[in-house]
N, C-alpha and C positions, 0 to 999 in steps of 0.2 A: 579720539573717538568720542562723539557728542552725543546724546541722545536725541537733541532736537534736530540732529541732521537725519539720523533713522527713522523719527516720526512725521518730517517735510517728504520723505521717501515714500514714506507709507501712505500719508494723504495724497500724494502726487499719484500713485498706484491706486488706488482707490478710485480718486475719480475717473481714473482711464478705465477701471472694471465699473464704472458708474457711466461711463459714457460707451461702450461698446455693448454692454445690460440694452438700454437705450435703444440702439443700433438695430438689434436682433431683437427689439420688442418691436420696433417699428416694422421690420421684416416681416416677422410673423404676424401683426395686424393687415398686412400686404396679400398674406395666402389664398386669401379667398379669391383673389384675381385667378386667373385659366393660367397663366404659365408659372405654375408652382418650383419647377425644378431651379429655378434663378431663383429663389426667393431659399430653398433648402441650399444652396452652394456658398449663398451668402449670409445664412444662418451658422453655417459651418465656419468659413472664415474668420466671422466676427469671435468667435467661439475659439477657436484656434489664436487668434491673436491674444487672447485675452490672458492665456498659458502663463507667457513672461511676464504677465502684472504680477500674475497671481505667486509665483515665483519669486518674485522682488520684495511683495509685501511681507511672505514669510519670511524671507533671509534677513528684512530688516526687524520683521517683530523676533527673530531668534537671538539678533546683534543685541538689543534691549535686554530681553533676558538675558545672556552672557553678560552684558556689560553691569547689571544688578547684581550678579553672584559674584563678577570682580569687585565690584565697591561694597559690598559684603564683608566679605576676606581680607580687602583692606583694612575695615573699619574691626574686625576680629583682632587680626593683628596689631591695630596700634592699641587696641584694645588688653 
């Protein structure tokens, strides 16, 4: 277990919550057009997808702290 693979994870996650952000600003700049209700469906989705970045990014910033508090304990103990 690496750290720099958790935080390749976490910048990977990032940009996708930085390109779906994007997405649904571009949508919502769109609302002023008369067919609103396609413009809220696809607010939603972009929104909805964005769940398992958001998901990923935490699991990996938690794997980081876990893996701090093991090399902790190790350095305790050879200590």
């Amino acid at each position: 277990m690496r750290i720099d693979n958790n935080l390749g994870a976490m910048l990977g996650a990032g940009l996708q919550i930085q390109e779906q952000a994007s997405n649904i600003a571009q949508v919502a700049n769109t609302v002023a057009d008369s067919d609103f209700s396609g413009a809220a469906s696809d607010i939603a989705s972009e929104m909805v997808e964005q769940i398992p970045e958001i998901i990923a990014y935490s699991a990996n910033a938690k794997a980081i702290e876990v893996q701090e508090v093991a090399m902790q304990r190790l350095l305790d103990i050879k200590a």
